[in-house]
Residue, then its C-alpha position, 0 to 999 in steps of 0.5 A: x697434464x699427466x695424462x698429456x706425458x703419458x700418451x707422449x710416452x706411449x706415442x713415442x714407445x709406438x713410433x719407435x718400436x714401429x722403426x725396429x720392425x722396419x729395419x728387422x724386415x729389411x735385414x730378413x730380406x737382404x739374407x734371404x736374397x744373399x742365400x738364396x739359390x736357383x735350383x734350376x741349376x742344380x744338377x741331379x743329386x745335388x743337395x739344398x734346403x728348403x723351408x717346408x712353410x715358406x717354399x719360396x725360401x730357398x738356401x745352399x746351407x742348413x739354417x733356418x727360415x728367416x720369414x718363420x723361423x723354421x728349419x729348413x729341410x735338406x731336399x735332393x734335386x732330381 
């Protein structure tokens, strides 16, 4: 009987710490599309920040990378 509650419990613990994972990786990728920017439309000189492990991660401001949690790098468009 005891045995029974306990793994309840840890299944339980696993269950929900499975669905705030979930919902942490979905708030990542909703802030890293609403900073992201295209930098083909940049015009030479112009400044953005890019995250040296992550260089799909992209961002107008300094911050840091919501994949790694690295800052990103100020980079100089050519």
């Amino acid at each position: 009987m005891k045995k029974t509650n306990i793994l309840s419990v840890i299944a339980v613990v696993f269950i929900m710490s499975a669905c705030n994972n979930a919902s942490t990786n979905n708030e990542q990728k909703s802030e890293l599309q609403q900073s992201s920017i295209d930098t083909t439309k940049l015009k030479p000189g112009e400044i953005y920040y890019q995250c040296e492990m992550n260089p799909e991660v992209i961002s107008d401001k300094s911050d840091s990378c919501p994949k790694c949690g690295m800052n990103l790098e100020k980079k100089e468009k050519k």
